[in-house]
One Martini backbone bead per residue (centre of mass of N, CA, C, O) as a GRO file, in nm:
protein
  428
    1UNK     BB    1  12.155  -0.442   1.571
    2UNK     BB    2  11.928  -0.583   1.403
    3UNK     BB    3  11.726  -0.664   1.654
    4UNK     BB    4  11.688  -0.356   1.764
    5UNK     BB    5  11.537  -0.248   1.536
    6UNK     BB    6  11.281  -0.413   1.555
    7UNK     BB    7  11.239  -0.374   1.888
    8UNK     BB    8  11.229  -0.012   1.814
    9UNK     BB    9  10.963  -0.015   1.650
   10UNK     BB   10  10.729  -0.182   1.833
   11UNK     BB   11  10.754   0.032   2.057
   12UNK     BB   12  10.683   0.280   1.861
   13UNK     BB   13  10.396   0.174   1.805
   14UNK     BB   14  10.306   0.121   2.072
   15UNK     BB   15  10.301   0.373   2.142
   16UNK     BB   16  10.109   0.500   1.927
   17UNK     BB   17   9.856   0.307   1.960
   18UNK     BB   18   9.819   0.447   2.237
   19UNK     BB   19   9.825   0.727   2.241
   20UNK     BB   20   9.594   0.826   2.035
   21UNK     BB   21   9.366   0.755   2.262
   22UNK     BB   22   9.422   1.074   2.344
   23UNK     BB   23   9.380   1.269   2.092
   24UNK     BB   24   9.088   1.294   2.062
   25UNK     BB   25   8.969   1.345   2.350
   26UNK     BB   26   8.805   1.123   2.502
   27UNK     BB   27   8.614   1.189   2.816
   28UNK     BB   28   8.319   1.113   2.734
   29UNK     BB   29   8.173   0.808   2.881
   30UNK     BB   30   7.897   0.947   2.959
   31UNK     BB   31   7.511   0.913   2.935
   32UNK     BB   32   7.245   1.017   3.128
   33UNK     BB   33   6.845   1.028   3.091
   34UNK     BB   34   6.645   1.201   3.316
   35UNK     BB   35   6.356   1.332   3.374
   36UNK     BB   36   6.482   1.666   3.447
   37UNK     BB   37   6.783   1.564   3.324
   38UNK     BB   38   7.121   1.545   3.226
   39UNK     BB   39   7.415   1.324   3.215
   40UNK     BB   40   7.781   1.346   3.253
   41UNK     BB   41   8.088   1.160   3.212
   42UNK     BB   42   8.386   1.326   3.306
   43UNK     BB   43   8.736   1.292   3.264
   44UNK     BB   44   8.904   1.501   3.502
   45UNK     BB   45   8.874   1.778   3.597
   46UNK     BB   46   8.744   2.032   3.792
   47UNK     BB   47   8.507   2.253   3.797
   48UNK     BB   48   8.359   2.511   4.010
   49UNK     BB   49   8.381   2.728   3.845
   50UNK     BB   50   8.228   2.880   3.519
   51UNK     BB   51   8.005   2.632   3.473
   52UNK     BB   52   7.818   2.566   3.184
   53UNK     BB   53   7.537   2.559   2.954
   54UNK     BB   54   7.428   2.415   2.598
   55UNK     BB   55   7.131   2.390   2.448
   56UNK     BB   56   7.201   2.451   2.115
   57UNK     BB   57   7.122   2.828   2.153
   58UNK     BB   58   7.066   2.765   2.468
   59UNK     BB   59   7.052   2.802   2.770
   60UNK     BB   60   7.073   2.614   3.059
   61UNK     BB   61   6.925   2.658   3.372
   62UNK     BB   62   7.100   2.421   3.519
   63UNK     BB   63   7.454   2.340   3.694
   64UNK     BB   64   7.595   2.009   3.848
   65UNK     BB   65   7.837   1.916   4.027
   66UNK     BB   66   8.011   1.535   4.101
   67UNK     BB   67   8.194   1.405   4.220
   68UNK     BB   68   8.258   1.029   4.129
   69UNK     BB   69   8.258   0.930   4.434
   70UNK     BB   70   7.954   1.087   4.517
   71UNK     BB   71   7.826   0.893   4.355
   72UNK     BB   72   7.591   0.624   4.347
   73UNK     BB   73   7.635   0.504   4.133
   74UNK     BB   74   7.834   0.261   3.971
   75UNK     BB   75   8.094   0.096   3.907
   76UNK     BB   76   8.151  -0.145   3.599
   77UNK     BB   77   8.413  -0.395   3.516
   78UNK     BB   78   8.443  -0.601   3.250
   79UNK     BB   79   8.633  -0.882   3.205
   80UNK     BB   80   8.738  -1.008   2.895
   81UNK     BB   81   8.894  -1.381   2.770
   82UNK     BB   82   9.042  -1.500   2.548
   83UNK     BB   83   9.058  -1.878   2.567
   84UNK     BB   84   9.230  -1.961   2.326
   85UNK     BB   85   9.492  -2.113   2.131
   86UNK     BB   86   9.546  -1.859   1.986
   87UNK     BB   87   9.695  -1.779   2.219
   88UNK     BB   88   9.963  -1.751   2.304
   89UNK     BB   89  10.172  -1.926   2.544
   90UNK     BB   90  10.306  -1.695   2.659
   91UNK     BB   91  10.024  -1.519   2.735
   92UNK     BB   92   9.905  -1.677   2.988
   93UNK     BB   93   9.996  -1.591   3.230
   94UNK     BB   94   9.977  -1.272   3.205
   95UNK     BB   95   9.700  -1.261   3.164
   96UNK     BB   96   9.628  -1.344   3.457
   97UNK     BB   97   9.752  -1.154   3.613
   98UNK     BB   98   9.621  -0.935   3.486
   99UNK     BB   99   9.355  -0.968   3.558
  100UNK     BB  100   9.430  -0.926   3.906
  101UNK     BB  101   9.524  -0.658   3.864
  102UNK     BB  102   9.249  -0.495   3.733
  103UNK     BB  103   9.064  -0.599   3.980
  104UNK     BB  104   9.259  -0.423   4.209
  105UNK     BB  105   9.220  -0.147   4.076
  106UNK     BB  106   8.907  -0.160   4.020
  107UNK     BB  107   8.898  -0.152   4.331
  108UNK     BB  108   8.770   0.130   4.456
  109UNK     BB  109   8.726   0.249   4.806
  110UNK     BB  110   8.604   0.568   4.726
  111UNK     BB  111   8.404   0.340   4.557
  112UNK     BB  112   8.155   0.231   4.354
  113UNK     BB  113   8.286  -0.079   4.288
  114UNK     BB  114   8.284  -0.336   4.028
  115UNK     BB  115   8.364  -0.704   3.916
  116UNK     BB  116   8.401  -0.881   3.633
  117UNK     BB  117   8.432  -1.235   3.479
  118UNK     BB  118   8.521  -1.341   3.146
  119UNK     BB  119   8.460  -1.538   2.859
  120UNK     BB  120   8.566  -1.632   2.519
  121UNK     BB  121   8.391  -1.752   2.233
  122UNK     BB  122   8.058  -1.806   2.138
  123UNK     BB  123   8.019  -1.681   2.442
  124UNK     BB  124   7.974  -1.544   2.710
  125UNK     BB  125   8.121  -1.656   2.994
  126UNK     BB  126   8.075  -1.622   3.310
  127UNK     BB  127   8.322  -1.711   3.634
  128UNK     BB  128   8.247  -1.374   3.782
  129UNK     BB  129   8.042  -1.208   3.922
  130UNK     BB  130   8.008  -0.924   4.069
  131UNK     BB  131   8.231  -0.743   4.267
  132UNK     BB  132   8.415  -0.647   4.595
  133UNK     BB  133   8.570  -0.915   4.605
  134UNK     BB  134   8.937  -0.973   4.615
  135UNK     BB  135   8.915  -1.316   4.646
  136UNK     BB  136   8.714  -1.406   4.369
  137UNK     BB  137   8.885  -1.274   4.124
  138UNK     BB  138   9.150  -1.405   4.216
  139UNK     BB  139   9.047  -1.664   4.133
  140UNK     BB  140   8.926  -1.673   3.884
  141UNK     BB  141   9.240  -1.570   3.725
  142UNK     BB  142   9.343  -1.885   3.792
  143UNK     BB  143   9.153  -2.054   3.675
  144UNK     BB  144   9.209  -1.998   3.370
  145UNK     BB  145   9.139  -2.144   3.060
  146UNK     BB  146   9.274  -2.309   2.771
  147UNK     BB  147   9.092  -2.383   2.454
  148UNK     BB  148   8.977  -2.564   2.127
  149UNK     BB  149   8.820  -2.253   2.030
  150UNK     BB  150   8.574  -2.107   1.897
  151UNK     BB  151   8.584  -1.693   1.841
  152UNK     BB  152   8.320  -1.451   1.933
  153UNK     BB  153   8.345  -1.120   1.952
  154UNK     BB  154   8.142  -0.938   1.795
  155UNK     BB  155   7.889  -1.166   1.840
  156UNK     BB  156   7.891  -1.210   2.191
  157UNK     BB  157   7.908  -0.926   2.265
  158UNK     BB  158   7.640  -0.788   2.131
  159UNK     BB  159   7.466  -1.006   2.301
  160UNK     BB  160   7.506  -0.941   2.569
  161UNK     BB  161   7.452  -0.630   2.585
  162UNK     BB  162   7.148  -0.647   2.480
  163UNK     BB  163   7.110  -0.804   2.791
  164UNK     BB  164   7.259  -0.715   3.035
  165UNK     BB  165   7.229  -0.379   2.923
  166UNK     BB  166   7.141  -0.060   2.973
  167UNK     BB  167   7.128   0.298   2.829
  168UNK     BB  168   6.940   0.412   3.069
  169UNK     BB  169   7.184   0.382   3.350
  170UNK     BB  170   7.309   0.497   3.664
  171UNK     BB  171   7.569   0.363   3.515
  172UNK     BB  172   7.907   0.251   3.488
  173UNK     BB  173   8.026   0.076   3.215
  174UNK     BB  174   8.255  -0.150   3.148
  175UNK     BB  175   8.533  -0.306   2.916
  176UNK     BB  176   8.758  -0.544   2.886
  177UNK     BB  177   8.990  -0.692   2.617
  178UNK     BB  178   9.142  -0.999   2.548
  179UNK     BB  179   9.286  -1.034   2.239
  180UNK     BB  180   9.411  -1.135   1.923
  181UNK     BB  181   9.154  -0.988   1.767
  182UNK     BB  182   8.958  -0.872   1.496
  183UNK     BB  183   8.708  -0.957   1.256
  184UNK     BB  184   8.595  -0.921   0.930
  185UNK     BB  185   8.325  -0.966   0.836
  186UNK     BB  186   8.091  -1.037   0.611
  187UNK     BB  187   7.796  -0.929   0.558
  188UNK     BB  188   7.612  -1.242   0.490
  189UNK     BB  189   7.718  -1.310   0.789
  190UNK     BB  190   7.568  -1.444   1.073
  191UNK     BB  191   7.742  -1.240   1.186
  192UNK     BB  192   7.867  -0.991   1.362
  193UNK     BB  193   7.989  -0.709   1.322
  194UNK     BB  194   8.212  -0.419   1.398
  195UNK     BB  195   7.980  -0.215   1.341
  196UNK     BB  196   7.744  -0.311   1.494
  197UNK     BB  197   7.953  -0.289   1.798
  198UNK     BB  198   7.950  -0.010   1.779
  199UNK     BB  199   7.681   0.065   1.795
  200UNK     BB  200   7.597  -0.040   2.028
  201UNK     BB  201   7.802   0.082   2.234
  202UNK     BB  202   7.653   0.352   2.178
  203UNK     BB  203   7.387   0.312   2.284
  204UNK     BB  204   7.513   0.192   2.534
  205UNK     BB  205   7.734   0.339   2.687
  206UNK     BB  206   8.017   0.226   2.622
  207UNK     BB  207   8.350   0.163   2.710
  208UNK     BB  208   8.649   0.014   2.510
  209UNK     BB  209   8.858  -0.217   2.607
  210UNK     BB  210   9.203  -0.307   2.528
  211UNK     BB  211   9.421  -0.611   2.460
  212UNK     BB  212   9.697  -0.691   2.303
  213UNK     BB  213   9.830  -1.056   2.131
  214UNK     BB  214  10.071  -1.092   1.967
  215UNK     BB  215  10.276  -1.247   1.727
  216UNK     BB  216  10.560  -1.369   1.574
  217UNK     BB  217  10.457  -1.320   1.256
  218UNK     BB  218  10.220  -1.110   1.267
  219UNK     BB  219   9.949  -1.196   1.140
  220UNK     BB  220   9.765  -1.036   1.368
  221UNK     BB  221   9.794  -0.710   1.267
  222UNK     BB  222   9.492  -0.665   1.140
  223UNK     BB  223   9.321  -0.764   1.416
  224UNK     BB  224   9.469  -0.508   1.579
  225UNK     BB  225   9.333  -0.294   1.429
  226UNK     BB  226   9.053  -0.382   1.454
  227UNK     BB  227   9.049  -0.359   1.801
  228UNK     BB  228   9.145  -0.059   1.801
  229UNK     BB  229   8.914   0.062   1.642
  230UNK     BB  230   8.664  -0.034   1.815
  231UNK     BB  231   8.751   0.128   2.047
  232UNK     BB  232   8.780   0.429   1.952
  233UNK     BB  233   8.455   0.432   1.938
  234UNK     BB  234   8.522   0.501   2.206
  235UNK     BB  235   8.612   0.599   2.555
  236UNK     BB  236   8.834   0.410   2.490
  237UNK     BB  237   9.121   0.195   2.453
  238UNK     BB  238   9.469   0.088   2.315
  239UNK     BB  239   9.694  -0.190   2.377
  240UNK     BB  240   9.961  -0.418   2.455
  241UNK     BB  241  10.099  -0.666   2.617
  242UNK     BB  242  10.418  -0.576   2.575
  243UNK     BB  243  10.391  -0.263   2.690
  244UNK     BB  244  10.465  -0.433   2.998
  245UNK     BB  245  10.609  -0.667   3.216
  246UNK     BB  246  10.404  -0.487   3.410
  247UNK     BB  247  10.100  -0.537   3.467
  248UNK     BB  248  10.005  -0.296   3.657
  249UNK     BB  249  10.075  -0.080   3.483
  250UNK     BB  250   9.878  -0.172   3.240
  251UNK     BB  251   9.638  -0.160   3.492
  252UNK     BB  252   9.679   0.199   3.497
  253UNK     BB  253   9.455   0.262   3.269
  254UNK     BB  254   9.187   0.194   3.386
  255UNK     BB  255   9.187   0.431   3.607
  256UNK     BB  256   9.053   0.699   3.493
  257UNK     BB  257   8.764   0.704   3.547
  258UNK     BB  258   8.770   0.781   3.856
  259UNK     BB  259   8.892   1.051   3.749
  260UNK     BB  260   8.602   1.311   3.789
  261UNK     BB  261   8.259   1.379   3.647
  262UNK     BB  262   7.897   1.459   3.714
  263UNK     BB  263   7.739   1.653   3.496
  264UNK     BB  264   7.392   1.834   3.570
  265UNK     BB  265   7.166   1.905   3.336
  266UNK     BB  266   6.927   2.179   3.294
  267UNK     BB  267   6.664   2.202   3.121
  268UNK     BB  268   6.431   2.363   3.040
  269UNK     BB  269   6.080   2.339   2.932
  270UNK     BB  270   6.125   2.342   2.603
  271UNK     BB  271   6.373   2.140   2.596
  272UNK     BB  272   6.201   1.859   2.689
  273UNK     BB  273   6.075   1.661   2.412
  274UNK     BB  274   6.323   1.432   2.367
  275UNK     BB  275   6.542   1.525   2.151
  276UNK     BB  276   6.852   1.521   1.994
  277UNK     BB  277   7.099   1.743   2.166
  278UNK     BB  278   7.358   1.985   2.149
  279UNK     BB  279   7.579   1.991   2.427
  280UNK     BB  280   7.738   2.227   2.572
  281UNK     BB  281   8.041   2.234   2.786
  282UNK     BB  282   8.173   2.494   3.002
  283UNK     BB  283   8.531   2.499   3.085
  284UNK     BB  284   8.597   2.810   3.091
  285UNK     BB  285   8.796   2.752   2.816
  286UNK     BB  286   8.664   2.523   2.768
  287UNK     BB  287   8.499   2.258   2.569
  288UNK     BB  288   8.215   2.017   2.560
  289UNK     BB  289   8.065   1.778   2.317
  290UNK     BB  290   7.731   1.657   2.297
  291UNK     BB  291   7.497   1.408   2.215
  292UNK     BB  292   7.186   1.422   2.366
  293UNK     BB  293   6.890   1.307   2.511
  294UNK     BB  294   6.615   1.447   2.645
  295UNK     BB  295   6.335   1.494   2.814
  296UNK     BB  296   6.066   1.443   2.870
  297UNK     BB  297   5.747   1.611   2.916
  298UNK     BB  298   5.437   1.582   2.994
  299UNK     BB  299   5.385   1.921   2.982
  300UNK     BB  300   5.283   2.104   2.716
  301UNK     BB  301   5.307   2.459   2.619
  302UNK     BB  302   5.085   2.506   2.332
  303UNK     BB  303   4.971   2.849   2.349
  304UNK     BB  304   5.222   3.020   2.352
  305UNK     BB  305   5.279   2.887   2.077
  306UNK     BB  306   5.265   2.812   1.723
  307UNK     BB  307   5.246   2.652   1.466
  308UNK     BB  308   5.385   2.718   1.137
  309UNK     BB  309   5.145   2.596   0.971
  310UNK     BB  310   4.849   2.721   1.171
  311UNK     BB  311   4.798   2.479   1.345
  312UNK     BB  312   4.560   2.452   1.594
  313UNK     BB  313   4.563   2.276   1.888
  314UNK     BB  314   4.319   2.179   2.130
  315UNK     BB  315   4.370   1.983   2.398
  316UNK     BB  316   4.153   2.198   2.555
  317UNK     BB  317   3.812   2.237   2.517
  318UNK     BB  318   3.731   2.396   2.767
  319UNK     BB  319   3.945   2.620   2.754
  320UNK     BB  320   3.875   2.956   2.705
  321UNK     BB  321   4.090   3.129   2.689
  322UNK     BB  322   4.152   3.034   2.372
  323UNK     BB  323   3.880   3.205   2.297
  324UNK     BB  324   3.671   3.473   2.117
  325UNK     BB  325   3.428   3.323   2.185
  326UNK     BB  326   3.187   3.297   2.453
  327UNK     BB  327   2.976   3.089   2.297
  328UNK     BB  328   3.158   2.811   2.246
  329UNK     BB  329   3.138   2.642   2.476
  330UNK     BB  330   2.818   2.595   2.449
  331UNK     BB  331   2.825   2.460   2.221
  332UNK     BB  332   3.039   2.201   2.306
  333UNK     BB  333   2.838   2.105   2.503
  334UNK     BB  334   2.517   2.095   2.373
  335UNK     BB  335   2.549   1.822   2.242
  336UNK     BB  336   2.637   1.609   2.419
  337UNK     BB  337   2.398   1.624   2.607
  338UNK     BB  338   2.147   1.557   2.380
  339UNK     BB  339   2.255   1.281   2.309
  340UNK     BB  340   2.196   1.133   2.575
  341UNK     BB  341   1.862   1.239   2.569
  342UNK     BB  342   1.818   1.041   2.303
  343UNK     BB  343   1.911   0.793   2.400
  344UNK     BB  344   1.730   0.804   2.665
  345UNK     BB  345   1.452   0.857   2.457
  346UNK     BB  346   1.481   0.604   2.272
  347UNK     BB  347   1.405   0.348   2.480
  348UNK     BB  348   1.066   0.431   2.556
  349UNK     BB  349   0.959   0.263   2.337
  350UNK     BB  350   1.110  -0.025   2.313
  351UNK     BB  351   0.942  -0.094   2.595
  352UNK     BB  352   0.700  -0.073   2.525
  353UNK     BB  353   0.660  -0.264   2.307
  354UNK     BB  354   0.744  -0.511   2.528
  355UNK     BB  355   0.477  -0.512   2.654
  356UNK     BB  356   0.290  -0.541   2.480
  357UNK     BB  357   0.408  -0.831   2.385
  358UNK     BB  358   0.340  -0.936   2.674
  359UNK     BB  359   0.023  -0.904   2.667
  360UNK     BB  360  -0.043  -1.069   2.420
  361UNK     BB  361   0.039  -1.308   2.498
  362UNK     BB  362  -0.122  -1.354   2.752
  363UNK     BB  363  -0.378  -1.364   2.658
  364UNK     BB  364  -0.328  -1.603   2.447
  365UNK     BB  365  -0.305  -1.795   2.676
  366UNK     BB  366  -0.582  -1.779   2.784
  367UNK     BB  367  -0.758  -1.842   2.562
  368UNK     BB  368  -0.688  -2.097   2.522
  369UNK     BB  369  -0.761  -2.221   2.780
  370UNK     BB  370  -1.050  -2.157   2.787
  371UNK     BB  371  -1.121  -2.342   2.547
  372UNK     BB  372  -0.988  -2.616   2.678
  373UNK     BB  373  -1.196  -2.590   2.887
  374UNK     BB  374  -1.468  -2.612   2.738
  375UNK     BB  375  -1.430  -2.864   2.600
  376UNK     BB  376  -1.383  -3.063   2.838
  377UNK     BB  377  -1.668  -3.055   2.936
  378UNK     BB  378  -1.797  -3.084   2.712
  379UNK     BB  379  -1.695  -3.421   2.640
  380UNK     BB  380  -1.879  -3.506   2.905
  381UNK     BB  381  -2.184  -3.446   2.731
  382UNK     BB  382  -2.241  -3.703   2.583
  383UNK     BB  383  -2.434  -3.930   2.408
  384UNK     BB  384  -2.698  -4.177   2.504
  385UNK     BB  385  -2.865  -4.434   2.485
  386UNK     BB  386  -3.164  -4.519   2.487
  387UNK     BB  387  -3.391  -4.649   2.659
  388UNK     BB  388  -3.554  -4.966   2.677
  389UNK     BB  389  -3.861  -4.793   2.646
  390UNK     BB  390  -3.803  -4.645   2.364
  391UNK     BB  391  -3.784  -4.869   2.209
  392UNK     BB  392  -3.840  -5.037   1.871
  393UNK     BB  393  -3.941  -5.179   1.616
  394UNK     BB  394  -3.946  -5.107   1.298
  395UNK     BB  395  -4.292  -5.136   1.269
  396UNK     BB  396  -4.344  -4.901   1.441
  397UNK     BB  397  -4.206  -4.688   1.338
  398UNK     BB  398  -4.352  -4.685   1.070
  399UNK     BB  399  -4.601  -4.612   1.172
  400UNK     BB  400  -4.558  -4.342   1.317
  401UNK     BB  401  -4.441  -4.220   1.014
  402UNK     BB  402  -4.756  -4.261   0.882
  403UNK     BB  403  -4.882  -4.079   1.094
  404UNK     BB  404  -4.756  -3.840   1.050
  405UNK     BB  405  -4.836  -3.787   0.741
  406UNK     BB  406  -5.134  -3.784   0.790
  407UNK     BB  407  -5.143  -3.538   0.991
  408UNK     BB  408  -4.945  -3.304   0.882
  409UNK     BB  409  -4.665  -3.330   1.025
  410UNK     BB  410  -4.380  -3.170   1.177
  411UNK     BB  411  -4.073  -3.222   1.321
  412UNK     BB  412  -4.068  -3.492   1.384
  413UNK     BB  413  -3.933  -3.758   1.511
  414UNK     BB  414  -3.726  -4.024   1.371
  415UNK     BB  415  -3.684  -4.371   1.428
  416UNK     BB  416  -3.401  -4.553   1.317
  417UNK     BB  417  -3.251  -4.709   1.602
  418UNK     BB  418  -3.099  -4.438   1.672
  419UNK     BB  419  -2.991  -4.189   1.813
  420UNK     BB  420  -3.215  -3.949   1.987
  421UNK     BB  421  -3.398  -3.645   2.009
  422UNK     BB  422  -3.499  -3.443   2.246
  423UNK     BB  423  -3.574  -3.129   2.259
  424UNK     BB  424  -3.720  -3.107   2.564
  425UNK     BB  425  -3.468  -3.287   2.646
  426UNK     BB  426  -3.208  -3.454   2.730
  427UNK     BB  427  -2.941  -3.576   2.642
  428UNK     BB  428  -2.931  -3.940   2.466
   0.00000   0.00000   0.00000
């Protein structure tokens, strides 16, 4: 009697925080921002008629439903599995089972559904992409081997997630993670705390389901707590590996995604901004609320409304209509006409200037040409020495000179010896 009281508890746990991941009713899986509607994916009843949206104070233009099976985007469901001798030696089969029997449940015939496979340690290692061939899934959960290894579960979890998968995308991608639990680091660790790894889940709308591998000394049931706590913060949820002898019950959990509809809401064209918006689904008596980011719209319009503080942009200076004075858009043209025609007035100057220097050099090169050429000419016509019949020896020379001062003439030429020029005769 003493022994079925402790395994009366474990069970009642286990089953309380299975149960407690849907008391939340966290239903809604996933949202995604498309060009001019947003799209939210409810797990769940279909509702076909009464059908509404709101966001923030005001209706929402148009609400379309489509079965999750109608829907073109794939569900993707990656399984990772803590492979490290942390995990109990006795839950090493059961949990290739449990991997063999998620994937063969979660390839659903009328959905677009792929799974993949990989393993936890320092980071996370593919085994098996994506793919919807279950006798490759299959033989990947054959293969898991565990080995003496550190495991960092959400350093590798955040940083896969990060470079892996994409916040905006017409995908439904889900997470499923089988480990003996999650450390809560300290803030200076050089690891990601679980912290950082919810954020990081909720910006890229993930949701991760988990599965718990107790310990028989109870050693890890705050590492379980802690990966609960994990789960819990987004649209999966947490169960214990010991919660059923039967892998494929347990596997029959995570297939509640499959069941369900995508509500696409078209949002008016004034709420289409960009900004973070509370979106109310109204489904008959019931309703869900979710804040989305909504569309850009490329083109707002500005003249409707005027801005709070008074102050009017003008975004289309061309456009009349929302002036009050006539003449305004002439002031507006003919500044811009006028500065052209000065920048293009103001260069015939500078060009006139360059014609003149350019007329000056050439004349300056003219003129120095013409000087070296008179002067090479006169250098041809060197004075020669006199004719040897015009020489005399300095005794004549001397009467010569005598004789002209006697009679009072003036201006002959005298001869000493070297070169005389004659007025009217030859240079010589």
């Amino acid at each position: 009697m003493k022994k079925s009281i402790p395994l009366l508890f474990s069970y009642i746990l286990s089953l309380c925080l299975w149960l407690s991941a849907y008391a939340a009713d966290n239903n809604i899986v996933r949202t995604y921002t498309g060009e001019d509607s947003i799209s939210v994916y409810v797990r769940g009843e279909i509702y076909d008629t009464n059908v509404s949206a709101q966001i923030g104070t005001s209706e929402a233009e148009e609400v379309i439903i489509t079965d999750l099976k109608d829907v073109g985007g794939p569900i993707r469901t990656l399984i990772l599995v803590d492979n490290s001798f942390s995990i109990p030696q006795t839950d090493r089969a059961k949990i290739k089972q449990l991997v063999s029997d998620i994937a063969d449940k979660c390839l659903e015939p009328n959905i677009n559904s792929m799974v993949a496979i990989g393993m936890i340690s320092e980071d996370i290692i593919i085994t098996c992409d994506y793919t919807n061939a279950g006798y490759l899934l299959e033989d990947a959960a054959e293969r898991i081997e565990f080995y003496n290894q550190e495991t960092y579960l959400t350093d590798a979890l955040a940083g896969y997630v990060e470079s892996n998968f994409y916040p905006n995308e017409s995908v439904l991608d889900r997470i499923i993670v089988i480990s003996d639990g999650v450390d809560n680091r300290p803030v200076d660790s050089d690891k990601k705390t679980p912290e950082y790894l919810k954020k990081i889940l909720k910006e890229y709308n993930i949701p991760l389901y988990a599965v718990g591998c107790k310990n028989k000394d109870k050693s890890n049931d705050t590492r379980l707590m802690n990966m609960k706590d994990l789960a819990e913060s987004t649209p999966g949820c947490f169960c214990t590996l010991d919660k059923s002898e039967d892998t494929r019950e347990i596997a029959n959990l995570f297939i509640g995604d499959f069941q369900g509809a995508v509500y696409e809401i078209f949002p008016k064209a004034e709420q289409m901004d960009g900004a973070i918006k509370t979106v109310k689904i109204i489904l008959g008596e019931k309703s869900i609320t979710v804040d989305v980011r909504m569309p850009q719209k490329l083109e707002v319009k500005t003249t409707e409304t005027e801005p709070e503080d008074g102050i009017v942009i003008d975004e289309k200076p061309n456009d009349t209509s929302i002036k009050t004075e006539p003449e305004e858009p002439e002031k507006i043209v003919k500044p811009a006409v006028d500065e052209k025609q000065s920048e293009n007035s103001g260069n015939y100057p500078t060009v006139i200037y360059i014609l003149i220097a350019l007329a000056c050099i050439v004349f300056a090169v003219i003129v120095v040409l013409v000087i070296v050429f008179i002067k090479s000419k006169n250098k041809d016509e060197d004075f020669e020495a006199a004719p040897e019949e015009y020489r005399m020896d300095p005794e004549a020379i001397s009467n010569i000179n005598n004789q002209s001062d006697d009679q009072g003439q003036s201006g002959n030429v005298r001869y000493d010896g070297e070169t005389i020029m004659f007025w009217d005769g030859k240079n010589t």
